[in-house]
N, C-alpha and C positions, 0 to 999 in steps of 0.2 A: 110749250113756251110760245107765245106771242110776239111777234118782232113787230117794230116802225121802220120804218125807212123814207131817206129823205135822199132824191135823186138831184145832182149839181152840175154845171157843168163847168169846169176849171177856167175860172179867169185867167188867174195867174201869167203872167206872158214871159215866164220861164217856168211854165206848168208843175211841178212838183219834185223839184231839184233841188239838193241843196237845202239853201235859205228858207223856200218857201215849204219844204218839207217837214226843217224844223221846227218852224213857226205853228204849223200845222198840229204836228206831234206833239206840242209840247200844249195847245188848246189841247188838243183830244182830252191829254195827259188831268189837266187840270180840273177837267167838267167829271172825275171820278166814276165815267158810266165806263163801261167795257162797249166799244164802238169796232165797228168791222166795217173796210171801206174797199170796195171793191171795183175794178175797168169793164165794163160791158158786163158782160158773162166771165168773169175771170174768177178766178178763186178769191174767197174774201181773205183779207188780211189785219192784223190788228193796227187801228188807226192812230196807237201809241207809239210804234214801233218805226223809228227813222227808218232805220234797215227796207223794212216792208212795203214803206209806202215808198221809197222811189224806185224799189224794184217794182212798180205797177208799171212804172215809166208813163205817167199820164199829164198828157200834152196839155199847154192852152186846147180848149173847145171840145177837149174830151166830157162825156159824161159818167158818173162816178154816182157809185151807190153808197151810202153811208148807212149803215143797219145796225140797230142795239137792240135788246130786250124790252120789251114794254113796259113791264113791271119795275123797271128801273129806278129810283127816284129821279126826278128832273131829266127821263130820256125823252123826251119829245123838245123838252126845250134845248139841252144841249146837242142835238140833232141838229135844231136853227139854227143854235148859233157857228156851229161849223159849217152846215150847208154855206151861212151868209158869208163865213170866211173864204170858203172854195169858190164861190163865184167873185170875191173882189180880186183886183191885183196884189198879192200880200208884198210881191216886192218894192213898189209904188208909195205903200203905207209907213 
């Protein structure tokens, strides 16, 4: 299996709490690719999953790995368009 991955680095300036987690989750949720988003070297988690991602605990200016299957339909774009979510302020929006 072939993975893409799209490297971001957390706008958000209440990083991935909360609000900006569910908003998050709930993109992943809708773009129907299975997406794994991960802290540095951290274990990957599924980017569906509230739970998961705010136990990454990842700050404004953290960098985050966002990685799906290649073969996915529309994984490269719906990579974009979460990467372009993670780098805006989602609380802001």
């Amino acid at each position: 299996m072939t993975t893409i991955d799209r490297s971001v680095t957390v706008g958000s300036s209440h990083g991935l709490h909360a609000r900006p987690a569910k908003l998050f989750t709930q993109a992943a949720k809708d773009t129907g690719v299975p997406i794994t988003i991960r802290k540095g070297e951290g274990k990957p988690a599924n980017a569906a999953s509230i739970l998961a991602v705010i136990a990454l605990g990842a700050e404004q200016g953290d960098e985050v790995t966002l990685s799906t299957d290649a073969d996915a339909p529309n994984a490269a774009e719906a990579l974009d368009a979460l990467a372009a979510l993670l780098a805006s302020d989602i609380d802001a929006e």
